[in-house]
N, CA, C and O atoms as CSV, one atom per row, in Angstrom:
chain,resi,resn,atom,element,x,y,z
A,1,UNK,N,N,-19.005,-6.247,21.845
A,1,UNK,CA,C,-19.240,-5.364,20.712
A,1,UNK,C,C,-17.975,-4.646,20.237
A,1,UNK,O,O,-17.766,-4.569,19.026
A,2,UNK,N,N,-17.158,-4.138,21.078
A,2,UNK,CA,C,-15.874,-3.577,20.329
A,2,UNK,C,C,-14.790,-4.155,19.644
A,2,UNK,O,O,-13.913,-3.726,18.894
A,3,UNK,N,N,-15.217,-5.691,20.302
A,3,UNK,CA,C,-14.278,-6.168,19.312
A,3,UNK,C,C,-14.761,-6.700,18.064
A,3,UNK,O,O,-13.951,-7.340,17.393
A,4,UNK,N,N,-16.067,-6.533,17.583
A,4,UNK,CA,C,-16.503,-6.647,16.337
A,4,UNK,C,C,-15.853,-5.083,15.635
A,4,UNK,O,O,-15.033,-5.106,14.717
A,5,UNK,N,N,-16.244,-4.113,16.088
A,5,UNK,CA,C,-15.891,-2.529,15.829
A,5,UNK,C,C,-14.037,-2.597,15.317
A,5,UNK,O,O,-13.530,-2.038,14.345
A,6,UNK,N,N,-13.412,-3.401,16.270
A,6,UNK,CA,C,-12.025,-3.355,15.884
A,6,UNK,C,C,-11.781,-4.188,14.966
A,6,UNK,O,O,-10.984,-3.834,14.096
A,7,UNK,N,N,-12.377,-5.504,14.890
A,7,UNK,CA,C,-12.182,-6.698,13.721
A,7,UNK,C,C,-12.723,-5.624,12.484
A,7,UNK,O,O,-11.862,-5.382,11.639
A,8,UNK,N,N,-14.122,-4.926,12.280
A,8,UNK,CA,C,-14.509,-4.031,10.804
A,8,UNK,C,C,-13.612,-2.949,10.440
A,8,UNK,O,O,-13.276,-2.692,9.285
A,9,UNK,N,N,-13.090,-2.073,11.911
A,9,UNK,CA,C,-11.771,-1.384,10.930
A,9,UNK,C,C,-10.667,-2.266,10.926
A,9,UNK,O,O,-9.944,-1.743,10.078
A,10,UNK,N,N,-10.378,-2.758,11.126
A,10,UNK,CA,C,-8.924,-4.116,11.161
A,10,UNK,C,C,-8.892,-4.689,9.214
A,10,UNK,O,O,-7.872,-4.956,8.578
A,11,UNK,N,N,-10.272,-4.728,8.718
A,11,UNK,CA,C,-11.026,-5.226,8.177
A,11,UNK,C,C,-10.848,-4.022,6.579
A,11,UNK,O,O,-10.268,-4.424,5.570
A,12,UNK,N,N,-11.252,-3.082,6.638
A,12,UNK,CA,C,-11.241,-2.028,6.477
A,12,UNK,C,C,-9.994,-1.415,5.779
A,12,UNK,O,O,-9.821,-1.030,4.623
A,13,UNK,N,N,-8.993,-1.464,7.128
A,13,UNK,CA,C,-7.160,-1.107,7.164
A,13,UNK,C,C,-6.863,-1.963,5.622
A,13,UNK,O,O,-6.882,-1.479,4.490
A,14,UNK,N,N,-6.599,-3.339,6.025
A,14,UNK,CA,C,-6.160,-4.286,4.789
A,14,UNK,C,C,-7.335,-4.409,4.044
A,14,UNK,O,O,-7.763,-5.538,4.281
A,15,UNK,N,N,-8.251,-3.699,3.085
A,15,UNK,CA,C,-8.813,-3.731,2.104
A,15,UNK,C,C,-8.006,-2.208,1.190
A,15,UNK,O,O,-7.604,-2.079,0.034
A,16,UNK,N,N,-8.046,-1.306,2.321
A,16,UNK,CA,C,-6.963,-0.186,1.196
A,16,UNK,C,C,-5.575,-0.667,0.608
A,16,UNK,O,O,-4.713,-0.146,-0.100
A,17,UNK,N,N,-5.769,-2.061,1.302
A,17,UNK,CA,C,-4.277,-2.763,-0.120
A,17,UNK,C,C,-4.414,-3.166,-1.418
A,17,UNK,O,O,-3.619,-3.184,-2.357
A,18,UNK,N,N,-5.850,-3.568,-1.284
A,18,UNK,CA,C,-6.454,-5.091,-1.633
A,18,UNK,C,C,-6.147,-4.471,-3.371
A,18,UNK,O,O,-5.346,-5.162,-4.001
A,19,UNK,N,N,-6.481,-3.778,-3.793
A,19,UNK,CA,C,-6.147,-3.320,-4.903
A,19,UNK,C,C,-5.415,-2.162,-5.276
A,19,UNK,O,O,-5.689,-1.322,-6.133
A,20,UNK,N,N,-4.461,-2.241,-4.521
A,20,UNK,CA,C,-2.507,-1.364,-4.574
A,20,UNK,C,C,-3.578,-0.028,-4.315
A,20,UNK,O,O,-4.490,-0.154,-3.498
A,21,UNK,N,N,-3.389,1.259,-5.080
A,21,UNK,CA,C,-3.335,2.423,-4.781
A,21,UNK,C,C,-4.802,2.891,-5.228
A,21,UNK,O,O,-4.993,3.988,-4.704
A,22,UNK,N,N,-5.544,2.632,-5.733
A,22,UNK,CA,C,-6.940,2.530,-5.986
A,22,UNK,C,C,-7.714,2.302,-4.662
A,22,UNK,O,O,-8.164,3.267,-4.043
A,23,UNK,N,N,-7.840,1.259,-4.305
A,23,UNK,CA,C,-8.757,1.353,-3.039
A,23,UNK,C,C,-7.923,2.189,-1.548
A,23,UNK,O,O,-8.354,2.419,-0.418
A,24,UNK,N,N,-6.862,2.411,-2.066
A,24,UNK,CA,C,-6.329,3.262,-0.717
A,24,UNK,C,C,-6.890,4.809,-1.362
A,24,UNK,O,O,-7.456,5.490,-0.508
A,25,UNK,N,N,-6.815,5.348,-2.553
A,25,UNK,CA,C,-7.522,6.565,-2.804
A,25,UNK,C,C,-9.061,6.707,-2.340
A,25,UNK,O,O,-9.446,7.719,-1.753
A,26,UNK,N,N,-10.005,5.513,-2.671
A,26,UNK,CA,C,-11.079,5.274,-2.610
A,26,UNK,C,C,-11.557,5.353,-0.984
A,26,UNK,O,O,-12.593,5.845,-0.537
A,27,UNK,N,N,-10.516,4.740,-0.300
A,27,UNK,CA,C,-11.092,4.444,1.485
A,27,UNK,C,C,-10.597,5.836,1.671
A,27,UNK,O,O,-11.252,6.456,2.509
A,28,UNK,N,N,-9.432,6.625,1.014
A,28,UNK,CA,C,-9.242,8.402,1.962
A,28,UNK,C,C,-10.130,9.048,1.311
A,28,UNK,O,O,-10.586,9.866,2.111
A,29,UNK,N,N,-10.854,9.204,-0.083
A,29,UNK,CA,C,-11.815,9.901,0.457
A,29,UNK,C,C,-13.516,9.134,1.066
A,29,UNK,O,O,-14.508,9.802,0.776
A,30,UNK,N,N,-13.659,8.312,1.555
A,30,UNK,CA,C,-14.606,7.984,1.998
A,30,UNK,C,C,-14.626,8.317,3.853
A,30,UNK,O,O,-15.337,9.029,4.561
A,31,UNK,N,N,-13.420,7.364,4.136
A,31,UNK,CA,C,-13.426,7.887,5.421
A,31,UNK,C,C,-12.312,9.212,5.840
A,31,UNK,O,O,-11.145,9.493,5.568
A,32,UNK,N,N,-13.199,9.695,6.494
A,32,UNK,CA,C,-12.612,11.207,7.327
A,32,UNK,C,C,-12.294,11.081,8.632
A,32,UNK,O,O,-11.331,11.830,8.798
A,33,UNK,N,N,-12.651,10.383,9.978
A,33,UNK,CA,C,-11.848,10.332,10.663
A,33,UNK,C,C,-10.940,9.287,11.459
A,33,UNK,O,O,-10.006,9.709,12.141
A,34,UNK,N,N,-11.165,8.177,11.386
A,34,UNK,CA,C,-10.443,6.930,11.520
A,34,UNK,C,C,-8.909,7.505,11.480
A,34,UNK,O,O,-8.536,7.653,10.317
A,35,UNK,N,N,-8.148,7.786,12.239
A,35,UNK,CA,C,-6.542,7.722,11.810
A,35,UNK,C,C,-5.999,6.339,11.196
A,35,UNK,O,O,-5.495,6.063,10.107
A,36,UNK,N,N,-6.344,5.494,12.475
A,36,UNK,CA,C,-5.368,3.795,11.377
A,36,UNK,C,C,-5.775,3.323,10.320
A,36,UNK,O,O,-5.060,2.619,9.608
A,37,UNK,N,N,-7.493,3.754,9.919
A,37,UNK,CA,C,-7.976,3.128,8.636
A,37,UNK,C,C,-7.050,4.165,7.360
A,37,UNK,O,O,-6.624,3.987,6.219
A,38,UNK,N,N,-7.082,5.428,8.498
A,38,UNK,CA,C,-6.506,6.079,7.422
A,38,UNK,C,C,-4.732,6.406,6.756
A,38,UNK,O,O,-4.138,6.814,5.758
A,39,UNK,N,N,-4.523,5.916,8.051
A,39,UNK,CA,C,-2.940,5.460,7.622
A,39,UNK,C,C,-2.614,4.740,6.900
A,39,UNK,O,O,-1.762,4.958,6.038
A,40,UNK,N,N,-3.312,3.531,7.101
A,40,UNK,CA,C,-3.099,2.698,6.078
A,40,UNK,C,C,-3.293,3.072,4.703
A,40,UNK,O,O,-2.435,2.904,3.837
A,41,UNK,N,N,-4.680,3.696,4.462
A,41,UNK,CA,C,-5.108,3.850,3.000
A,41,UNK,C,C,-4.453,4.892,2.400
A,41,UNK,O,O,-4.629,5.213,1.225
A,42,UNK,N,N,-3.433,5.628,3.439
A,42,UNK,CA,C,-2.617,6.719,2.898
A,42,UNK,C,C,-1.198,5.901,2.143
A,42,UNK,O,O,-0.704,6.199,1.056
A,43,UNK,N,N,-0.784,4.896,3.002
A,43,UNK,CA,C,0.336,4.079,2.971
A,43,UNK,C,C,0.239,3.551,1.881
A,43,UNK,O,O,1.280,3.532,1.225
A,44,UNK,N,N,-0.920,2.969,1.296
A,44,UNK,CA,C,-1.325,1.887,0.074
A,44,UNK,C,C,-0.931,3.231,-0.887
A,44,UNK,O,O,0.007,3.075,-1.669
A,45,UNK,N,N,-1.596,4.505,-0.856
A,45,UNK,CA,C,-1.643,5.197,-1.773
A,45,UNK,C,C,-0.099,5.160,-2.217
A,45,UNK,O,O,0.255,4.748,-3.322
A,46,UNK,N,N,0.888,5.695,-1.109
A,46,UNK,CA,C,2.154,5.795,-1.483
A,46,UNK,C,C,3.424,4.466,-1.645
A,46,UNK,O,O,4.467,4.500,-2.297
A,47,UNK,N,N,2.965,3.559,-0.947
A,47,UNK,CA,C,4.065,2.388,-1.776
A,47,UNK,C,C,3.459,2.024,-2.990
A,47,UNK,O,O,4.071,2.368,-4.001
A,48,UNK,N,N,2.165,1.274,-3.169
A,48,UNK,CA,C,1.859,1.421,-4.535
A,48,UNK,C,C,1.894,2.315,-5.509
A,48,UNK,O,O,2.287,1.732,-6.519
A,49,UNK,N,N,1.655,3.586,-5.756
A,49,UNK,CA,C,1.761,4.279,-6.345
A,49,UNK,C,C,3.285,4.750,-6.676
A,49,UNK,O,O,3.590,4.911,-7.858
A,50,UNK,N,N,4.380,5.003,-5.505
A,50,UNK,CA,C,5.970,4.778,-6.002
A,50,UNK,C,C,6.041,3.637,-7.175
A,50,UNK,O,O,6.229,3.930,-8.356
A,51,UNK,N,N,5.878,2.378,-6.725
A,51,UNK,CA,C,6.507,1.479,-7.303
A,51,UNK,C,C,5.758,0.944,-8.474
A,51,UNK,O,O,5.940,-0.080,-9.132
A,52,UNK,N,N,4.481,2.307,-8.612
A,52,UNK,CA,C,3.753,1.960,-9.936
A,52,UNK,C,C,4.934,2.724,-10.873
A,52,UNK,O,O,5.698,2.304,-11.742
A,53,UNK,N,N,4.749,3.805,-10.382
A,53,UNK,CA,C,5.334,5.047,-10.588
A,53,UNK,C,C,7.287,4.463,-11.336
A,53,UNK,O,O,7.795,4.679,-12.436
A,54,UNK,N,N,7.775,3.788,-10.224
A,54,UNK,CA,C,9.293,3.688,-10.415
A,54,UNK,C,C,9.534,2.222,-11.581
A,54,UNK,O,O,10.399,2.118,-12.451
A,55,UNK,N,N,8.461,1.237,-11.216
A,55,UNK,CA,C,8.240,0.363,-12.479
A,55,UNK,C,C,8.074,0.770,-13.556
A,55,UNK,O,O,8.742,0.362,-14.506
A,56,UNK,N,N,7.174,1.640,-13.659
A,56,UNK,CA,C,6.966,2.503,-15.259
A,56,UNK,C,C,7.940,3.275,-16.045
A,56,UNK,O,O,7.877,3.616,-17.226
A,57,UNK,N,N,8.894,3.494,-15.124
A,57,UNK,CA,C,10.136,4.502,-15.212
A,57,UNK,C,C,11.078,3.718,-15.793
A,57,UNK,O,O,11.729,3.947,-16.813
A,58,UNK,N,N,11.102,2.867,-15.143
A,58,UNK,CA,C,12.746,1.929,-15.303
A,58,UNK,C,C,12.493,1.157,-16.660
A,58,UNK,O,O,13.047,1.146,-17.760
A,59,UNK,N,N,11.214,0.402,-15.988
A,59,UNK,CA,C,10.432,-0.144,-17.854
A,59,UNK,C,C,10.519,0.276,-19.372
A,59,UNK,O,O,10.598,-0.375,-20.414
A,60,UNK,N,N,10.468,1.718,-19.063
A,60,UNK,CA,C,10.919,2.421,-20.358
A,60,UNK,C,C,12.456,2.790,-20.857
A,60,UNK,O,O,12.892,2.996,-21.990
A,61,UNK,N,N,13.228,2.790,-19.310
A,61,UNK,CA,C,14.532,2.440,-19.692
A,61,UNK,C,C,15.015,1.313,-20.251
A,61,UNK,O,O,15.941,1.258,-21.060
A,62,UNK,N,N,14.275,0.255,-19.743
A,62,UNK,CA,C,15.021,-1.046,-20.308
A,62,UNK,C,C,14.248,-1.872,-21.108
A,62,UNK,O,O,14.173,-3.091,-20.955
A,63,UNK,N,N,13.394,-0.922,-22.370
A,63,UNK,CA,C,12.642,-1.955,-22.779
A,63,UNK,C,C,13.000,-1.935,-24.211
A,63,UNK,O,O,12.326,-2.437,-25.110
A,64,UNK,N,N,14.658,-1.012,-24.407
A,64,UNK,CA,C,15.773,-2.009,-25.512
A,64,UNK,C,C,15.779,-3.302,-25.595
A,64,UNK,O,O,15.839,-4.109,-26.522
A,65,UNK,N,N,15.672,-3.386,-23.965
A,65,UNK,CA,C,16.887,-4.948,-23.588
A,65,UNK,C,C,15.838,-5.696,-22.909
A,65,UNK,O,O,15.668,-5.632,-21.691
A,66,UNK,N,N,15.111,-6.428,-23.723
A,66,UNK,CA,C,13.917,-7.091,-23.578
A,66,UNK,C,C,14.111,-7.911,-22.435
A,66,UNK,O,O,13.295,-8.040,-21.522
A,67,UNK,N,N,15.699,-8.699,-22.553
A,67,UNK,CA,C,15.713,-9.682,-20.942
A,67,UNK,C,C,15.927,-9.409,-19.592
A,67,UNK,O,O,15.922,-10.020,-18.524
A,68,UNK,N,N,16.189,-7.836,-20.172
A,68,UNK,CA,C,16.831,-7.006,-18.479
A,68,UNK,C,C,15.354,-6.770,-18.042
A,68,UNK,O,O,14.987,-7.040,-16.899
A,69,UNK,N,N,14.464,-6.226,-19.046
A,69,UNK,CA,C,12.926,-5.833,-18.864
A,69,UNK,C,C,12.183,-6.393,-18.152
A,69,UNK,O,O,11.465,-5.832,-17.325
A,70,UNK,N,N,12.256,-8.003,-18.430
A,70,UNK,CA,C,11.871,-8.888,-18.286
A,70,UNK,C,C,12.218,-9.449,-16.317
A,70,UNK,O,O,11.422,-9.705,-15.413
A,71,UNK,N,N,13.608,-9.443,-16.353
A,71,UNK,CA,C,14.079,-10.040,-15.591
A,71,UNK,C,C,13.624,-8.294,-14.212
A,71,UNK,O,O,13.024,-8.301,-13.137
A,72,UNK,N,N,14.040,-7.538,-14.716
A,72,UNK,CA,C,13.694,-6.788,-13.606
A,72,UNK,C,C,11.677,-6.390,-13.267
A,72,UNK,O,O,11.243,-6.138,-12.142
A,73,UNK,N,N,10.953,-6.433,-14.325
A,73,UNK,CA,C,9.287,-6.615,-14.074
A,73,UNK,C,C,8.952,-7.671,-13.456
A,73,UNK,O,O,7.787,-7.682,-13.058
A,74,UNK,N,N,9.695,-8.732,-13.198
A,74,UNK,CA,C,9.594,-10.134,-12.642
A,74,UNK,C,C,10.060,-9.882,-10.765
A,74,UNK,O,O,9.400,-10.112,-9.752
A,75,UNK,N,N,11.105,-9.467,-10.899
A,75,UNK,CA,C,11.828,-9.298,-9.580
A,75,UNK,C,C,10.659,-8.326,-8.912
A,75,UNK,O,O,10.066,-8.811,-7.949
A,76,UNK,N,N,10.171,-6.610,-9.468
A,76,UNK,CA,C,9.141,-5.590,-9.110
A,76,UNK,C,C,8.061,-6.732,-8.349
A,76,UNK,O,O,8.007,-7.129,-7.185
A,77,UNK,N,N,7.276,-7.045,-9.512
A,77,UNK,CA,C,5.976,-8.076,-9.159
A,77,UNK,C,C,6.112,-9.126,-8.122
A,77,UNK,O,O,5.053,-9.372,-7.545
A,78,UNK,N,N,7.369,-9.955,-7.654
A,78,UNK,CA,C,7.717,-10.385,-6.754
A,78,UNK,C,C,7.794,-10.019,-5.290
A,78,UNK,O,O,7.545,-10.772,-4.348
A,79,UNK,N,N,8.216,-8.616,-5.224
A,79,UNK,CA,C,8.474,-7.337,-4.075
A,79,UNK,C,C,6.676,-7.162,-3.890
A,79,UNK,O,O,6.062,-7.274,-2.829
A,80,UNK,N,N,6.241,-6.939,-4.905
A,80,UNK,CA,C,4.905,-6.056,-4.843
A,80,UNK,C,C,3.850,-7.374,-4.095
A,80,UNK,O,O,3.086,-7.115,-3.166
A,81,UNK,N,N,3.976,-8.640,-4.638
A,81,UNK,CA,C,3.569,-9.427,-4.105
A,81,UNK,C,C,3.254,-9.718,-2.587
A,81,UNK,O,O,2.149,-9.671,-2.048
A,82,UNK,N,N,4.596,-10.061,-1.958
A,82,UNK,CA,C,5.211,-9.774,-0.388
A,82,UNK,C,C,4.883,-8.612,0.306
A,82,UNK,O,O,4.611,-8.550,1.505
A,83,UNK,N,N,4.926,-7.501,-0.663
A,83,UNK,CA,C,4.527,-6.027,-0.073
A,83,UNK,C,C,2.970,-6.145,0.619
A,83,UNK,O,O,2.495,-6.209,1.753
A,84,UNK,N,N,2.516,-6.134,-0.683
A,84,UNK,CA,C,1.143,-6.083,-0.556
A,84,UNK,C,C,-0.294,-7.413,0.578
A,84,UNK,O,O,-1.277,-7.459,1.317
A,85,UNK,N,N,0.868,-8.265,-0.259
A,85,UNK,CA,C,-0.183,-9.580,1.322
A,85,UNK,C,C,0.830,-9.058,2.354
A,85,UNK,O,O,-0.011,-8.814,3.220
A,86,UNK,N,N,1.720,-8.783,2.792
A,86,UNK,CA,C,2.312,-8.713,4.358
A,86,UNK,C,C,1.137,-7.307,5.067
A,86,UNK,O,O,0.476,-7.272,6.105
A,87,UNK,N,N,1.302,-6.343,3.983
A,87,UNK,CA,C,0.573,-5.198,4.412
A,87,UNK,C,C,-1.055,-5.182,4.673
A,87,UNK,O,O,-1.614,-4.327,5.360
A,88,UNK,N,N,-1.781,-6.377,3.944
A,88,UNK,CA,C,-2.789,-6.449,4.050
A,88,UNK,C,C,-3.231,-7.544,5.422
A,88,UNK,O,O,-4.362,-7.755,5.859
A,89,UNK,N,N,-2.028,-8.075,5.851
A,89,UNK,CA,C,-2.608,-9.226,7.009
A,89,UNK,C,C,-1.892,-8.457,8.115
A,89,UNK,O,O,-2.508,-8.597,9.172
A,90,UNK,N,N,-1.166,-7.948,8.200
A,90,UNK,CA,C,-0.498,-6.707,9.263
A,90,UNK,C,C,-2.132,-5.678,9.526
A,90,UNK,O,O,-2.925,-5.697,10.467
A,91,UNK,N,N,-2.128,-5.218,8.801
A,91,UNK,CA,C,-3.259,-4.438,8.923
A,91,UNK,C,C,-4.223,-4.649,8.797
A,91,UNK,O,O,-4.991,-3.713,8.571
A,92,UNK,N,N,-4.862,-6.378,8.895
A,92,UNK,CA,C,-6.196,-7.162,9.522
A,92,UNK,C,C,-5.786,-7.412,10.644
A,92,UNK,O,O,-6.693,-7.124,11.425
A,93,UNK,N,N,-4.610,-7.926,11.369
A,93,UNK,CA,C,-3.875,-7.895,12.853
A,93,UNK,C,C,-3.868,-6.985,13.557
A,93,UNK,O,O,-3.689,-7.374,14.711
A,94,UNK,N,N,-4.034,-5.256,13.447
A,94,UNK,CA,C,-4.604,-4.264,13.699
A,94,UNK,C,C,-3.349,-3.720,13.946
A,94,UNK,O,O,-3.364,-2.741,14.693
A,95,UNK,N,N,-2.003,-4.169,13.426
A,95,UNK,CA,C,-0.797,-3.549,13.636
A,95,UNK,C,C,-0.488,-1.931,13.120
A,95,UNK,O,O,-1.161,-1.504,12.182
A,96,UNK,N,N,0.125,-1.408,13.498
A,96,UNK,CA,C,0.506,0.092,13.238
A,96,UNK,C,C,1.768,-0.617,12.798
A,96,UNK,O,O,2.437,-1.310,13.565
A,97,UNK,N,N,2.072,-0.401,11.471
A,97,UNK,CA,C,3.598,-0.861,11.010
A,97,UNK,C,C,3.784,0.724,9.968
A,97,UNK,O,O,2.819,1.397,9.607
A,98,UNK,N,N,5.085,1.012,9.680
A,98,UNK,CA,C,5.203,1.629,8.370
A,98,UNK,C,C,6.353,1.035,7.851
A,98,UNK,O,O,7.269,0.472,8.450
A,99,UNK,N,N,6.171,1.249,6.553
A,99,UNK,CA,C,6.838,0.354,5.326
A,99,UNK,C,C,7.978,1.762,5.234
A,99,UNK,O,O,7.518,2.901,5.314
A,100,UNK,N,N,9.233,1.565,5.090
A,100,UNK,CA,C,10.659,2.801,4.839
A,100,UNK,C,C,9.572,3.876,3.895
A,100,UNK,O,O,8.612,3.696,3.147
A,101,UNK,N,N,10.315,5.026,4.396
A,101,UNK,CA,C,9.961,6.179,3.859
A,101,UNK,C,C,8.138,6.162,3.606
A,101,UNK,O,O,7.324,6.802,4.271
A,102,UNK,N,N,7.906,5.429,2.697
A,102,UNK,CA,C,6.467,5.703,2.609
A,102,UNK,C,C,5.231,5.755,4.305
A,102,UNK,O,O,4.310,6.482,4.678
A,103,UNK,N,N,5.860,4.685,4.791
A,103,UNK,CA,C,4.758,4.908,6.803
A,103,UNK,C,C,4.911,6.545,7.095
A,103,UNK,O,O,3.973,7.244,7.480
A,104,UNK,N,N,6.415,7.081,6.815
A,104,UNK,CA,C,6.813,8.619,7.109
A,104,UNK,C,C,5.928,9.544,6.484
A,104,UNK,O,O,5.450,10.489,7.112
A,105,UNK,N,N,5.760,9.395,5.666
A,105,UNK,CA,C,4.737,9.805,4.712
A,105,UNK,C,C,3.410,9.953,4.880
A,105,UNK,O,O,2.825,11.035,4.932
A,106,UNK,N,N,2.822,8.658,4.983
A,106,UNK,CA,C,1.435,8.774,5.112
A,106,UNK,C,C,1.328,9.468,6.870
A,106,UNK,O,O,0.209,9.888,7.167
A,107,UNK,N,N,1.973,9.533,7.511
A,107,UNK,CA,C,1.803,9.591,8.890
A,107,UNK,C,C,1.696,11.229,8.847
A,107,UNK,O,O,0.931,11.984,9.447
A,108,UNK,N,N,2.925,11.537,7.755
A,108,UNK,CA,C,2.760,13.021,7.895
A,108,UNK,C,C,1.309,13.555,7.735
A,108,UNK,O,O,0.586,14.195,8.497
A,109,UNK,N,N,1.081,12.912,6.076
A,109,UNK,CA,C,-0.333,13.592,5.549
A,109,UNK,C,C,-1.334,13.101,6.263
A,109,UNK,O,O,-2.407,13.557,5.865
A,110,UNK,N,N,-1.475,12.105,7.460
A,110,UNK,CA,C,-2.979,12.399,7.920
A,110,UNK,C,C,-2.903,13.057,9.001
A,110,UNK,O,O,-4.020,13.347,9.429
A,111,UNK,N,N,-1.694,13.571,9.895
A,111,UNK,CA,C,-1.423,14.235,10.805
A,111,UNK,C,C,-1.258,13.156,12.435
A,111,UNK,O,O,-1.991,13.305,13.413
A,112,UNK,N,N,-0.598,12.559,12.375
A,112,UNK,CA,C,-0.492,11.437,13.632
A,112,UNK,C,C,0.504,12.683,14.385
A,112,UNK,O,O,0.990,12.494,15.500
């Protein structure tokens, strides 16, 4: 039986990726005490949300220069790609990983 219990939060962890910073808002406020479900869904909140955040930023800088625009929204979506499936099969593997600065982060705000 517990290892069904660890496969559903394992399960759980990589679904607060599954749709970048949305379902990581959605799983913190649903679950309250889980720490790793909730690390994670803290983690989703903050790399996705940066690099929603720093895409949107730069986008408007360079959207003179339609091929720099182009060429750098291409490279983002590429990162975000890798980001997001590594983080979501790491955290069906039941790994404790943090991603630079943002793992620091979420670790702070759920209190590890």
């Amino acid at each position: 039986m517990p290892g069904n219990l660890d496969k559903n939060r394992n399960l759980v962890a990589a679904v607060s990726y599954l749709l970048f910073f949305i379902t990581g808002i959605v799983i913190l406020l649903v679950e309250k005490e889980d720490k790793f479900i909730r690390f994670h869904a803290m983690q989703s909140v903050f790399v996705f949300g940066g690099l929603f955040i720093i895409n949107f930023i730069i986008s408007l800088l360079l959207s003179q220069v339609d091929i720099l625009a182009t060429l750098f929204n291409t490279l983002v979506w590429i990162g975000i790609i890798i980001i997001w499936f590594s983080s979501m099969i790491r955290a069906y593997q039941g790994r404790m990983f943090k991603w630079p600065l943002a793992g620091d982060f979420a670790e702070k705000y759920i209190g590890k």
